[in-house]
N, CA, C, O and CB atoms as a CASP TS submission, in Angstrom:
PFRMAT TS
TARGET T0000
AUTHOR 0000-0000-0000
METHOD Language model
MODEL 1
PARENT N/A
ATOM      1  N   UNK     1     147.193 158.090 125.069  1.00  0.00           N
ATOM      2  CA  UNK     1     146.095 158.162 126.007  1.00  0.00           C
ATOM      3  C   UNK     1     146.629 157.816 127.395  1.00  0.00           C
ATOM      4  O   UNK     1     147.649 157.163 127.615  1.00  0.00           O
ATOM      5  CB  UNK     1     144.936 157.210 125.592  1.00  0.00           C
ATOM      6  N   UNK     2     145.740 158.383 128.369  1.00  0.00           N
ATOM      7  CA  UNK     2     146.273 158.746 129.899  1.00  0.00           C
ATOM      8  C   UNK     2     145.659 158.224 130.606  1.00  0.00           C
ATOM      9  O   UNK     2     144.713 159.003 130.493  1.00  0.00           O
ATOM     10  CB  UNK     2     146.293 160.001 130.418  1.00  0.00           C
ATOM     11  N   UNK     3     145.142 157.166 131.671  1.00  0.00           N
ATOM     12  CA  UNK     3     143.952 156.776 132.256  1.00  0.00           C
ATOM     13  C   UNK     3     144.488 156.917 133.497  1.00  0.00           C
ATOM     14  O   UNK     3     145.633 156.578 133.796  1.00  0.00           O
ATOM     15  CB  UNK     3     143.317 155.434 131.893  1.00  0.00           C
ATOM     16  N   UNK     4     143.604 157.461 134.304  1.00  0.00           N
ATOM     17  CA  UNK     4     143.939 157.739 135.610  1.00  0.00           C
ATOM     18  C   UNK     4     142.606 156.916 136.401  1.00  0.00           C
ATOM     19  O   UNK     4     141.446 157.042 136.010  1.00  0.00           O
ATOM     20  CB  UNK     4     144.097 159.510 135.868  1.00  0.00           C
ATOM     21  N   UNK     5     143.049 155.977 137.691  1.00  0.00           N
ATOM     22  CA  UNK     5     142.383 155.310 138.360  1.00  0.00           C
ATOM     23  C   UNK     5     142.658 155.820 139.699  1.00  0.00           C
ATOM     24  O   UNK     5     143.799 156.200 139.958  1.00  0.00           O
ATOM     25  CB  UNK     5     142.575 154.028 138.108  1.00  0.00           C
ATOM     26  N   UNK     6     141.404 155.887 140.891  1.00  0.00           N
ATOM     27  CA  UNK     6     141.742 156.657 141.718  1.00  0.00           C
ATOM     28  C   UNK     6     140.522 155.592 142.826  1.00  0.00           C
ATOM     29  O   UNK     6     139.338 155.341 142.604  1.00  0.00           O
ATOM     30  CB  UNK     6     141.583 158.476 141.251  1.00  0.00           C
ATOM     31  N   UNK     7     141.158 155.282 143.685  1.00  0.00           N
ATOM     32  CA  UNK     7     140.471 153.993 144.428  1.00  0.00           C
ATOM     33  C   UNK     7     139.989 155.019 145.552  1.00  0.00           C
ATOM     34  O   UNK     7     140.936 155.764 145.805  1.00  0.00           O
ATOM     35  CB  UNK     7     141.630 152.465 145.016  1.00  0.00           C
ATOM     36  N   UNK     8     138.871 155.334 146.316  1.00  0.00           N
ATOM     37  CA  UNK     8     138.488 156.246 147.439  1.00  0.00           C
ATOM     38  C   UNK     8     137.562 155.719 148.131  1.00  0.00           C
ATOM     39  O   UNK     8     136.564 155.190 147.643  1.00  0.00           O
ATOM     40  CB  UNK     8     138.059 157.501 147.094  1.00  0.00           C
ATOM     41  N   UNK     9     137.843 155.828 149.497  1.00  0.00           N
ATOM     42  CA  UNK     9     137.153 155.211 150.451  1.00  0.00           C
ATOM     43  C   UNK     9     136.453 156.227 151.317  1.00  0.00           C
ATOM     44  O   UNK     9     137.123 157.023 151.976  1.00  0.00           O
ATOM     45  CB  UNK     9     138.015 154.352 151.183  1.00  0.00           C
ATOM     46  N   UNK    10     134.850 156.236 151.354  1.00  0.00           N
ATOM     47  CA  UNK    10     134.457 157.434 151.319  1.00  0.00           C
ATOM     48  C   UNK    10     134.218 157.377 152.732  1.00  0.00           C
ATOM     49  O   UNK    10     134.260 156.195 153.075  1.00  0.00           O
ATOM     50  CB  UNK    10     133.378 157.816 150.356  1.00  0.00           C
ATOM     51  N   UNK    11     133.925 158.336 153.956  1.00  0.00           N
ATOM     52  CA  UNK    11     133.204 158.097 154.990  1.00  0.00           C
ATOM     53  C   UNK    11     131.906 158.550 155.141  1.00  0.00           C
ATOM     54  O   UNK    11     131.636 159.751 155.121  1.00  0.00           O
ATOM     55  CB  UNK    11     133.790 158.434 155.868  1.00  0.00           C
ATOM     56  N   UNK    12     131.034 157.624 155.298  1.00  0.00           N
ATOM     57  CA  UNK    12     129.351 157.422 155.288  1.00  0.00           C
ATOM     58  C   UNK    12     129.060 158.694 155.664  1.00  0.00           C
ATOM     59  O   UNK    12     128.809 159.379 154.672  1.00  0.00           O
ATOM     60  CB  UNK    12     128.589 156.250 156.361  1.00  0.00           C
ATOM     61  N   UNK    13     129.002 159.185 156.499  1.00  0.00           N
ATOM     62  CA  UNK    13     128.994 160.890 157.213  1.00  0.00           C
ATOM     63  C   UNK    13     129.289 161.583 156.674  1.00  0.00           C
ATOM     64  O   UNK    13     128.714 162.657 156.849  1.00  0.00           O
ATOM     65  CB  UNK    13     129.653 161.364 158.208  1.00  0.00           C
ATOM     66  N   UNK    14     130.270 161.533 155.732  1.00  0.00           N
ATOM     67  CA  UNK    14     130.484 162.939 154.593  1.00  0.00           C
ATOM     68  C   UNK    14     130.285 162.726 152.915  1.00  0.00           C
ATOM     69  O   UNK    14     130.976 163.245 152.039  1.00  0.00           O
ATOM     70  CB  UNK    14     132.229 163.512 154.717  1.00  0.00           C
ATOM     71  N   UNK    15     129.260 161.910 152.756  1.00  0.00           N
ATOM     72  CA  UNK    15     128.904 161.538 151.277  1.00  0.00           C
ATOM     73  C   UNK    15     128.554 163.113 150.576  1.00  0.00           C
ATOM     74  O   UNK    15     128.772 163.321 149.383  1.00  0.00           O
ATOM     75  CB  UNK    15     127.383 160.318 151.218  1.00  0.00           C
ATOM     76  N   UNK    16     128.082 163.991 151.336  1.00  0.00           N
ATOM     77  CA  UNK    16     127.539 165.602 150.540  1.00  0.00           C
ATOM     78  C   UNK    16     128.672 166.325 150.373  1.00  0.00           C
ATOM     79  O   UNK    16     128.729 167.256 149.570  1.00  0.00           O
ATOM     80  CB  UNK    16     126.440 166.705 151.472  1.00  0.00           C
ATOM     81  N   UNK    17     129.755 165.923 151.184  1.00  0.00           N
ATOM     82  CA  UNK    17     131.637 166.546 150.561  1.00  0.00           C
ATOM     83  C   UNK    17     132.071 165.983 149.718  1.00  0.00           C
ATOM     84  O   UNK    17     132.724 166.711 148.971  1.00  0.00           O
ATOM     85  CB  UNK    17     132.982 166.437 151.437  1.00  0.00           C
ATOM     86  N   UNK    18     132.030 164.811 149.390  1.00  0.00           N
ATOM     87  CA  UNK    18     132.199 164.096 147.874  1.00  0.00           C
ATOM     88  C   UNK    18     131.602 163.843 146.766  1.00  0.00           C
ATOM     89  O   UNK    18     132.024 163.504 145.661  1.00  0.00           O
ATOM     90  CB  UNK    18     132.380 163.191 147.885  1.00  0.00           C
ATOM     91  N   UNK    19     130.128 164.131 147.357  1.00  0.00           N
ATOM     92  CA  UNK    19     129.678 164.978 145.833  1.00  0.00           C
ATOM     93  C   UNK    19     130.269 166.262 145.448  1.00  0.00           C
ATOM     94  O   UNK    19     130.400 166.487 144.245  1.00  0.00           O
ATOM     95  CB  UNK    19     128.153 165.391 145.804  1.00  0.00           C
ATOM     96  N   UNK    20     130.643 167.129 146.304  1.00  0.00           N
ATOM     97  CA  UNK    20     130.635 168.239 146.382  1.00  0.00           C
ATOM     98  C   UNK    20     131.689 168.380 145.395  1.00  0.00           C
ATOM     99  O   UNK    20     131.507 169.054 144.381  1.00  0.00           O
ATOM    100  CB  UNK    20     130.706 168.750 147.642  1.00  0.00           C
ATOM    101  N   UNK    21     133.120 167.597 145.711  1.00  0.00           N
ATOM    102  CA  UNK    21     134.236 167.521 145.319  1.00  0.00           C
ATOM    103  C   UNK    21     133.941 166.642 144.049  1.00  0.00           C
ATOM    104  O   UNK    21     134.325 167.189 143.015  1.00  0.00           O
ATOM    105  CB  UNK    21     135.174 167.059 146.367  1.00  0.00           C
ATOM    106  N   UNK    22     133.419 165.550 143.894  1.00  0.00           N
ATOM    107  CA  UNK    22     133.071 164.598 142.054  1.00  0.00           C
ATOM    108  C   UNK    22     132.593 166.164 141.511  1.00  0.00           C
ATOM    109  O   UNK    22     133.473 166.794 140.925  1.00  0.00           O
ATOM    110  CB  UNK    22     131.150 162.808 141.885  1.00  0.00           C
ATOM    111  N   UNK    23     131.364 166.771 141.658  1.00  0.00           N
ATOM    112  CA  UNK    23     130.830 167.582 140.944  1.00  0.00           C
ATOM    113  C   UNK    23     132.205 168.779 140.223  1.00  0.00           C
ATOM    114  O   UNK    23     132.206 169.258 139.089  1.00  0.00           O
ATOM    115  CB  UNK    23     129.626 168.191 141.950  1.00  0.00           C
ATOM    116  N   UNK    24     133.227 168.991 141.298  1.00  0.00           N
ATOM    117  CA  UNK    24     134.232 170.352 141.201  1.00  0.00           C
ATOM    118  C   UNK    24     135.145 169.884 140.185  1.00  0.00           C
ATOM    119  O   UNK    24     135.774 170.561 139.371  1.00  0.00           O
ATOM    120  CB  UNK    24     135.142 170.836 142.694  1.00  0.00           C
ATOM    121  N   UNK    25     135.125 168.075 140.415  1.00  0.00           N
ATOM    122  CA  UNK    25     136.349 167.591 138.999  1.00  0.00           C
ATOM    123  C   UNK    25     135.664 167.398 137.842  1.00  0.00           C
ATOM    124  O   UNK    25     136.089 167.087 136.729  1.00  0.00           O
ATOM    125  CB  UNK    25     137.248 166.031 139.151  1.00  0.00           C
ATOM    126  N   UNK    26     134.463 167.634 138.254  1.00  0.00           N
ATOM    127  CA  UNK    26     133.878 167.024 136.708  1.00  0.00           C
ATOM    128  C   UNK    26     133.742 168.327 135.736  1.00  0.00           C
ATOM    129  O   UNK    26     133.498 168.225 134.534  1.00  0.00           O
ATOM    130  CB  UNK    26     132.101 166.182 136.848  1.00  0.00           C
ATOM    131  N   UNK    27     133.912 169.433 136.343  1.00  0.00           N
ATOM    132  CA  UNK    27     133.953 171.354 135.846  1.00  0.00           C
ATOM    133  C   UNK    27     135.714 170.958 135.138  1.00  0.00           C
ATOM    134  O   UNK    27     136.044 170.811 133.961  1.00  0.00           O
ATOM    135  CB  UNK    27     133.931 173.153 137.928  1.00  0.00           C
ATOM    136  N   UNK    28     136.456 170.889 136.255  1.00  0.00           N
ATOM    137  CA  UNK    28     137.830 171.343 135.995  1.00  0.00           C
ATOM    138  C   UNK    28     138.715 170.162 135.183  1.00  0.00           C
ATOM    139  O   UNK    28     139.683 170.319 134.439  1.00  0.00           O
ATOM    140  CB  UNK    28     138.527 171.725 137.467  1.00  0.00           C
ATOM    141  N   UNK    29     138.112 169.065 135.546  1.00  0.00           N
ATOM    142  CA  UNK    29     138.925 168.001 134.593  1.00  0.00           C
ATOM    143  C   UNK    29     138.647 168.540 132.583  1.00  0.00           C
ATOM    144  O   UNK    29     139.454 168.462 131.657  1.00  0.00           O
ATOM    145  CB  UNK    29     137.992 165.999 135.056  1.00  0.00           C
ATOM    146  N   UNK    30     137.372 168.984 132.585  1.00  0.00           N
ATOM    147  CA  UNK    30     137.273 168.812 130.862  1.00  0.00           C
ATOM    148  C   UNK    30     137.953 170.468 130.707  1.00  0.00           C
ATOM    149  O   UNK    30     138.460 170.881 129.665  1.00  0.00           O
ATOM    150  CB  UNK    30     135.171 168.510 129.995  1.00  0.00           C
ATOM    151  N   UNK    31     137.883 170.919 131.424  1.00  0.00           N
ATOM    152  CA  UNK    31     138.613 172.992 131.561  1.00  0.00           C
ATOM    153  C   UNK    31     140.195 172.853 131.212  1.00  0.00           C
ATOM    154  O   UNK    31     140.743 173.636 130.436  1.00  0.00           O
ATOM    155  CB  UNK    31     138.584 173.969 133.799  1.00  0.00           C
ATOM    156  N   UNK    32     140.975 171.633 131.946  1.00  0.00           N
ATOM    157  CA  UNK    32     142.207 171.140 131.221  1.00  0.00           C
ATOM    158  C   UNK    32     142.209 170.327 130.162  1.00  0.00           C
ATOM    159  O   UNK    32     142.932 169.331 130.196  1.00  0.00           O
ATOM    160  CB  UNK    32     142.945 170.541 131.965  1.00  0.00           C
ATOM    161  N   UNK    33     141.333 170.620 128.928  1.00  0.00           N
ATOM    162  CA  UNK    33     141.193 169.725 128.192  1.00  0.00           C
ATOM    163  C   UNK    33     141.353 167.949 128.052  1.00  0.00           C
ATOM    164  O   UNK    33     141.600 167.513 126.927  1.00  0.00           O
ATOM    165  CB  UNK    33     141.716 170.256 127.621  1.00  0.00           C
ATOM    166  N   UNK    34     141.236 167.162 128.980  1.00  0.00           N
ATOM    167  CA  UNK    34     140.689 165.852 129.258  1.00  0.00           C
ATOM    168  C   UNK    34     139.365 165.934 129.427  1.00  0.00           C
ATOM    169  O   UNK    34     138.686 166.942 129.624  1.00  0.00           O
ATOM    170  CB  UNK    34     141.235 165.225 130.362  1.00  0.00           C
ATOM    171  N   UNK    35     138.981 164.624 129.323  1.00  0.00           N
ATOM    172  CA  UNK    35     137.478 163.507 129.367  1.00  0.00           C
ATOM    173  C   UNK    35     137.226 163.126 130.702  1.00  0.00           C
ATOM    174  O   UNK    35     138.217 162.556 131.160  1.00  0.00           O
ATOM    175  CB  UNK    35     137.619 161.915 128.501  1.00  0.00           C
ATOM    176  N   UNK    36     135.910 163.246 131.849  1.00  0.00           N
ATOM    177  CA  UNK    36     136.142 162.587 132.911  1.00  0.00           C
ATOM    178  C   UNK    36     135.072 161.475 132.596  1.00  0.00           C
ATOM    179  O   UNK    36     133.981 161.908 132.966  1.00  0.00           O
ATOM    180  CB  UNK    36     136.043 163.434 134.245  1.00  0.00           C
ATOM    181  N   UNK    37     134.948 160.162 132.039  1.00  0.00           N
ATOM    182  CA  UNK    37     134.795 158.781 132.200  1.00  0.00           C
ATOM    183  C   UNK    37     133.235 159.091 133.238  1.00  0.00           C
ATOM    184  O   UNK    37     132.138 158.976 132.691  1.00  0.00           O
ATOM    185  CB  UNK    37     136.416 157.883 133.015  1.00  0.00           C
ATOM    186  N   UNK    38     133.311 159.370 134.314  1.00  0.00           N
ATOM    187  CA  UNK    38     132.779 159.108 135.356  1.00  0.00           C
ATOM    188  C   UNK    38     132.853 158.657 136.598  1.00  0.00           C
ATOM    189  O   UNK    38     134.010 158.275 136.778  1.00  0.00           O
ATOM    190  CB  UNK    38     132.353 158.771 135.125  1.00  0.00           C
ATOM    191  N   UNK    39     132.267 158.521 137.459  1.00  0.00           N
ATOM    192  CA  UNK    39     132.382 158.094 139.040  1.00  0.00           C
ATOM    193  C   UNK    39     131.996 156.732 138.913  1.00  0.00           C
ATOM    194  O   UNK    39     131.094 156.592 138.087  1.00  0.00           O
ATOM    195  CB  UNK    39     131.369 158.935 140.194  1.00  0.00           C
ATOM    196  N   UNK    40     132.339 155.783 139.402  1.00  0.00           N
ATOM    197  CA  UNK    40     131.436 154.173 139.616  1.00  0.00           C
ATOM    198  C   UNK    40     131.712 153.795 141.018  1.00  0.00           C
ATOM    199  O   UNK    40     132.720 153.812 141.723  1.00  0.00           O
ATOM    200  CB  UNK    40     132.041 152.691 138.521  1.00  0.00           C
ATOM    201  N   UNK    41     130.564 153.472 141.173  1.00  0.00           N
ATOM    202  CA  UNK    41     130.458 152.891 143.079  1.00  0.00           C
ATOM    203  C   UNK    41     129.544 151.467 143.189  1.00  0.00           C
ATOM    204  O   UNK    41     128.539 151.019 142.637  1.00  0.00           O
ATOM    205  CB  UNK    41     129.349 154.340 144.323  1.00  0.00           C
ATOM    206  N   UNK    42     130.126 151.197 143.827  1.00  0.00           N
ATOM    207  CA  UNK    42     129.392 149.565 144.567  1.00  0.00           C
ATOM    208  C   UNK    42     127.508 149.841 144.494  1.00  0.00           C
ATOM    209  O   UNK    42     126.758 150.793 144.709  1.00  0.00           O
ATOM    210  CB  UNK    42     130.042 149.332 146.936  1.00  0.00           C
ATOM    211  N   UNK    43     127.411 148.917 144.216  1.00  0.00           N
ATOM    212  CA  UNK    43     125.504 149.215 144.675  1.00  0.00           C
ATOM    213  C   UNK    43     125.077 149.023 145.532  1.00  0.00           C
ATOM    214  O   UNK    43     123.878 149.255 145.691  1.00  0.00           O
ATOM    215  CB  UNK    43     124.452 148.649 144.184  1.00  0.00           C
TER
END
């Protein structure tokens, strides 16, 4: 097993490009046969 951790610091002004981009890995990560876990953010 492979765990990949990916620390991102988003800028407040472009939160609708990083959905944009979570939504595009969450297609192509399971398309290369891996699991994507999910996104987790501060509350």
């Amino acid at each position: 097993m492979l765990t990949c951790i990916i620390r991102y610091q988003i800028d407040p002004t472009k939160k609708a490009q990083f959905e944009e981009y979570s939504r595009n890995w969450g297609l192509a990560i399971p398309r290369c046969g891996a699991d994507l876990i999910g996104y987790y953010a501060p509350p």
